[in-house]
C-alpha positions as CSV (number, residue, x, y, z in Angstrom):
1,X,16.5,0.9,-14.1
2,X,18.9,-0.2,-11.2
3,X,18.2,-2.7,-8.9
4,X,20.3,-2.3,-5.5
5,X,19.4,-2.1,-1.2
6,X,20.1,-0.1,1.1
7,X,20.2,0.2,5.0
8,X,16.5,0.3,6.8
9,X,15.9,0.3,10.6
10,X,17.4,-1.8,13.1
11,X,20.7,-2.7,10.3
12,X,17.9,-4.5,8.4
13,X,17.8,-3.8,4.8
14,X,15.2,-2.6,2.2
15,X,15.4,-4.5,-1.5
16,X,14.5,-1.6,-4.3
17,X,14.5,-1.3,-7.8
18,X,14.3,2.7,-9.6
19,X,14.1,4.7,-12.3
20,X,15.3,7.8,-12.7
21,X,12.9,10.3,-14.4
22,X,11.1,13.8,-14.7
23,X,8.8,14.7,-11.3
24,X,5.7,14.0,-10.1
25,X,7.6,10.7,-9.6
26,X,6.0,7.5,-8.8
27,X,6.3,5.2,-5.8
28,X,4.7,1.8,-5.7
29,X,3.4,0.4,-2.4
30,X,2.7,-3.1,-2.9
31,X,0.3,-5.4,-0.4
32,X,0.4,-7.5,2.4
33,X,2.8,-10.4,1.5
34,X,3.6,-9.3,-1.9
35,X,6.7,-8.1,-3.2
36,X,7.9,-5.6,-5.8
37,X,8.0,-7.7,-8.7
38,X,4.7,-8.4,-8.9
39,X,2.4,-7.7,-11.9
40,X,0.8,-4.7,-11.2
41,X,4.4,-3.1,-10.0
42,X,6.3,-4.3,-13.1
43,X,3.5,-3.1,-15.4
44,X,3.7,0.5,-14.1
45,X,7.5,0.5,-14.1
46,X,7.4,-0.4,-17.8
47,X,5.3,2.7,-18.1
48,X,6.6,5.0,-16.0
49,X,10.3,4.4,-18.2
50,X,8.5,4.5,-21.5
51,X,7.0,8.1,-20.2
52,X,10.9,8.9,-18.8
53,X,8.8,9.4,-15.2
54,X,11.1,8.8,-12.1
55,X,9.2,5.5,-10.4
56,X,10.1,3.4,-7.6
57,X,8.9,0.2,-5.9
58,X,10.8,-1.8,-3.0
59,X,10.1,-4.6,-0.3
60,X,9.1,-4.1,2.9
61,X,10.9,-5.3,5.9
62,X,10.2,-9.0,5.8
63,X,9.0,-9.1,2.2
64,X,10.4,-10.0,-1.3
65,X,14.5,-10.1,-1.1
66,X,14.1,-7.3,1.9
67,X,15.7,-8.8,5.2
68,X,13.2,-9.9,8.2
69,X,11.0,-12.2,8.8
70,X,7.3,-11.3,8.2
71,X,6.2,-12.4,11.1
72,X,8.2,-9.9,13.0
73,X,6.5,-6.8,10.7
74,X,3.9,-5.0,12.0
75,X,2.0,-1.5,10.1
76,X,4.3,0.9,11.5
77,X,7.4,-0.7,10.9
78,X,6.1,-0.6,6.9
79,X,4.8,2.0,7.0
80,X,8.1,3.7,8.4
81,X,9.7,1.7,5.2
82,X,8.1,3.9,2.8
83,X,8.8,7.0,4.7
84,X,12.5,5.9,4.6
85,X,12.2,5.7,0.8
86,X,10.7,9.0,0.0
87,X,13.2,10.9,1.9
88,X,16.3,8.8,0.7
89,X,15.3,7.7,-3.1
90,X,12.8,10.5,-3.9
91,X,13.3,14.2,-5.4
92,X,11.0,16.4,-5.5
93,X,6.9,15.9,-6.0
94,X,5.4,12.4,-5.9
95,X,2.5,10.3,-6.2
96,X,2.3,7.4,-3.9
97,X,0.3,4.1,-5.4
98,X,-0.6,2.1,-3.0
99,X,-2.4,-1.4,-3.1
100,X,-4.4,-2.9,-0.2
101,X,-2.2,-2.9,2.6
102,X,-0.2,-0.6,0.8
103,X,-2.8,2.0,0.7
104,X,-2.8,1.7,4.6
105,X,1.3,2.7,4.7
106,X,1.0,4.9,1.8
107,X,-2.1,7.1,3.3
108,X,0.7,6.9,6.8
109,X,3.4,8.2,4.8
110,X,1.4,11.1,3.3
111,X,0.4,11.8,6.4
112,X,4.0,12.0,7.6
113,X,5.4,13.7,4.2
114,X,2.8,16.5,2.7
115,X,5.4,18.3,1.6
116,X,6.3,15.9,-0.9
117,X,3.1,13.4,-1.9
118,X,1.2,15.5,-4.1
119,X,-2.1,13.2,-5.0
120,X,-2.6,9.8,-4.3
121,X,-3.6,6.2,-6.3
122,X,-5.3,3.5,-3.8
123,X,-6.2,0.5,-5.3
124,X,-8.6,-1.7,-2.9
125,X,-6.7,0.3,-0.2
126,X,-6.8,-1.3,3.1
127,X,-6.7,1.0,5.9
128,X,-7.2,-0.5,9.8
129,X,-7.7,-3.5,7.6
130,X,-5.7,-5.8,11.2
131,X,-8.9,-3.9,13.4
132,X,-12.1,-3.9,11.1
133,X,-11.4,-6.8,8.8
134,X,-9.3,-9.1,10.5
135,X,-10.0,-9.2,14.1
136,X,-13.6,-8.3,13.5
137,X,-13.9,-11.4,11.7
138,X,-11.8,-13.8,14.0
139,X,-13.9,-16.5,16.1
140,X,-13.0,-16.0,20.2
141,X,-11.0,-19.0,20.0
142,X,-8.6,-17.4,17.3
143,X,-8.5,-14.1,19.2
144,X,-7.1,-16.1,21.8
145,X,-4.7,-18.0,20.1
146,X,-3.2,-15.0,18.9
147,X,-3.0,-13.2,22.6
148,X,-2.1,-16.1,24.1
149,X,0.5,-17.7,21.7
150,X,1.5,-14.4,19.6
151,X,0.8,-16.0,16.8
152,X,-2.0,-17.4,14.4
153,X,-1.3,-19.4,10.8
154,X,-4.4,-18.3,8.9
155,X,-5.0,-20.2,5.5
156,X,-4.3,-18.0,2.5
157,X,-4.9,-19.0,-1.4
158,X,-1.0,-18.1,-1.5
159,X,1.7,-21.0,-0.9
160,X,1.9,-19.7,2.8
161,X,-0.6,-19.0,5.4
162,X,-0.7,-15.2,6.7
163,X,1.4,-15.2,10.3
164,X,-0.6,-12.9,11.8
165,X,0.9,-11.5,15.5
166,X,-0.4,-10.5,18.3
167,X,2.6,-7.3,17.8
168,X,0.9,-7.2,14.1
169,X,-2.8,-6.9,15.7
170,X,-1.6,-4.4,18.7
171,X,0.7,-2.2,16.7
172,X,-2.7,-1.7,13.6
173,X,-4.8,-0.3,16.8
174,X,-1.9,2.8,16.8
175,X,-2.2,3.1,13.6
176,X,-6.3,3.7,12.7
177,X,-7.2,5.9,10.3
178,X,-11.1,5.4,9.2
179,X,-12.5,6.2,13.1
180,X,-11.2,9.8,12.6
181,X,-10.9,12.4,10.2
182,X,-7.4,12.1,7.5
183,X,-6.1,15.3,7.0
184,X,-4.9,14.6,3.6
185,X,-5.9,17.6,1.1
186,X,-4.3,16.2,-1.7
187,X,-6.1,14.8,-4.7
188,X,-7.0,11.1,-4.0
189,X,-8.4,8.5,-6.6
190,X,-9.8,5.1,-5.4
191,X,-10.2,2.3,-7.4
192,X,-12.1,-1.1,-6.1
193,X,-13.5,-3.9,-7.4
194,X,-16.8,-4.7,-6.5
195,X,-16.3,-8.8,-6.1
196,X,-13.8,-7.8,-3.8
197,X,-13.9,-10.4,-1.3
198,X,-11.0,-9.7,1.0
199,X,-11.6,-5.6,1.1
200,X,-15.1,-5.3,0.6
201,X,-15.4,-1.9,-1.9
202,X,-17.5,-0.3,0.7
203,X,-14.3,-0.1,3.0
204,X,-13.1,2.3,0.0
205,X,-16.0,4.2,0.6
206,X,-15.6,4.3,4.2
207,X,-11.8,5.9,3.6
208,X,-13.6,8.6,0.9
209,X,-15.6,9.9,4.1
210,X,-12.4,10.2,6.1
211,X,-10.3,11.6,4.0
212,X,-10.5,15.6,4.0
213,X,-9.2,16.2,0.7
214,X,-12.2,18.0,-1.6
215,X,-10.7,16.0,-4.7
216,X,-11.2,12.4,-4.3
217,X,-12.7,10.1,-6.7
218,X,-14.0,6.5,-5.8
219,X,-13.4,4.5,-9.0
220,X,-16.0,1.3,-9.0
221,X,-15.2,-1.9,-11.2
222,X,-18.2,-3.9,-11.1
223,X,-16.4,-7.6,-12.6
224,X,-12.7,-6.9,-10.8
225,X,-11.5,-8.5,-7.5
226,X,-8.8,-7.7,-5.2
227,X,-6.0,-8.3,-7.2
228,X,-7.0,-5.7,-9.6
229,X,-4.5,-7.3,-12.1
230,X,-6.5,-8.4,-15.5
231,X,-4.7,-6.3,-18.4
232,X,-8.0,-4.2,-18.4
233,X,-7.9,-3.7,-14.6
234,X,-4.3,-2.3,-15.6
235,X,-5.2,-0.3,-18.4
236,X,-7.4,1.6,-16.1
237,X,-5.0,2.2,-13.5
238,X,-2.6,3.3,-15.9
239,X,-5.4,5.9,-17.1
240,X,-6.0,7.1,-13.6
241,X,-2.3,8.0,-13.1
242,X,-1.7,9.2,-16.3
243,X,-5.1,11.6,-15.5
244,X,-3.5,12.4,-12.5
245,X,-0.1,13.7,-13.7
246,X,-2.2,15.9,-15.8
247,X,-3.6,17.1,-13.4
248,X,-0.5,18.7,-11.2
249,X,1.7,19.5,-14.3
C-alpha cells in the first residue's frame, strides 16, 4: 500500500492511500466530514489487498490530511475530486463505493465516467441530501442565517459542528439527481439501515426509482444506522462487493 498526494484543483492537494491490484478495482468514497482512514475504508482496504484487488480511498478537498478548509467545499468541487482520481490513479474497470455523501459524488462521477465505473456499492447514499434533507428541514430563521451570513454551525455528535454554506446549499441545487431520471445502466447495490436517522432508508428507495439501471438491488438492514460500521454491517458489505466482482468477471 503507498500512502502519498498529489495536485487537485486550484494548486490544492488530494491526500490518497492505494493499492495496486487485478481490475474491477475498487475506489472508496467516504462521507460528509470523514476521511479515508476511517473504519469502513480501512476494513475494505485490508480486503481488497488480501484478494490482490487494486483499491483506492483519498480525502476530499477540505477533509482528512487533503488541503482546504471544509467550509470552502461544496458537492461539485468533491465530486470533481473523485473524477480527478479515476482518471489519474485508476486503470481500467472499477467499482465505485460510496457512503452517504459519498454516494452523492460517486453516482456524479459515474455519471461523468461510464466508460470506466462498471457497477456501483451505495451505502446509506445521500444524493441532494444539502436540498431534501438539509434545507427541507431548516427553520426560516436558519435559512436566513445561512443566506444572509454564508454560513451556519449546525451541532453534530462529531467534535465539530457541520459548517454548512450558503456556496455548499447553492452549488447541491446544480447538482440534483432524485427529481430526474439517472442514466446509470450499470449494476447498482444499495445498502441502508433502517434506524437510519440522518438518511432516512426511504431516500435509498427514492434513488432505486431514479436510477435507470435494470440491475439494482436495495439491501435493507432492519437494526443498522448510518454509520453502517458494526463488524456485521461490514461483513455484509464485504459480501455485496465480493457478489459483485463476480458478477463482471
Amino acid at each position: 500500500m503507498t500512502s502519498s498526494a498529489y495536485g487537485g484543483l486550484d494548486s490544492n492537494t488530494i491526500a490518497y492511500k492505494q493499492s495496486i491490484g487485478k481490475a474491477p478495482g475498487l475506489i472508496w468514497c467516504g462521507g460528509l466530514k470523514s476521511d479515508m482512514d476511517g473504519t469502513k475504508a480501512a476494513a475494505l482496504h485490508q480486503w481488497a489487498d488480501e484478494q490482490g484487488r487494486a483499491f483506492v480511498r483519498f480525502d476530499y478537498f477540505g477533509h482528512g490530511v487533503s488541503s482546504g478548509a471544509f467550509r470552502h467545499g461544496t458537492i461539485s468541487r468533491w465530486a470533481a475530486d473523485t473524477v480527478q482520481v479515476i482518471d489519474q490513479l485508476c486503470q481500467g474497470p472499477q467499482i465505485i463505493i460510496g457512503s452517504s455523501m459519498g454516494g452523492w459524488a460517486a453516482l456524479l462521477a459515474a455519471l461523468s465516467r461510464p466508460e470506466c465505473i462498471k457497477a456501483l456499492v451505495l451505502l446509506a447514499p445521500a444524493p441532494d441530501f444539502t436540498e431534501k434533507l438539509m434545507w427541507a428541514g431548516f427553520s426560516d430563521d436558519i435559512r436566513k442565517t445561512i443566506m444572509e451570513d454564508g454560513i451556519y454551525y449546525e451541532p453534530s455528535d462529531y467534535d465539530e459542528p457541520y459548517e454548512i454554506s450558503r456556496e455548499l446549499i447553492l452549488d447541491g441545487r446544480q447538482n440534483l439527481l432524485l427529481d430526474g431520471r439517472i442514466n446509470i445502466k450499470v449494476p447498482v447495490r444499495i445498502i441502508h439501515g433502517m434506524k437510519d436517522t440522518s438518511v432516512p432508508w426511504q431516500h435509498g428507495q427514492k434513488l432505486v426509482e431514479a436510477i435507470a439501471s435494470q440491475d439494482i438491488e436495495l439491501n435493507l438492514i432492519k437494526n443498522a444506522d448510518h454509520s453502517l460500521s458494526r463488524p456485521a454491517d461490514i461483513a455484509h458489505l464485504l459480501d455485496v462487493i465480493g457478489k459483485t466482482i463476480d458478477l463482471l468477471e
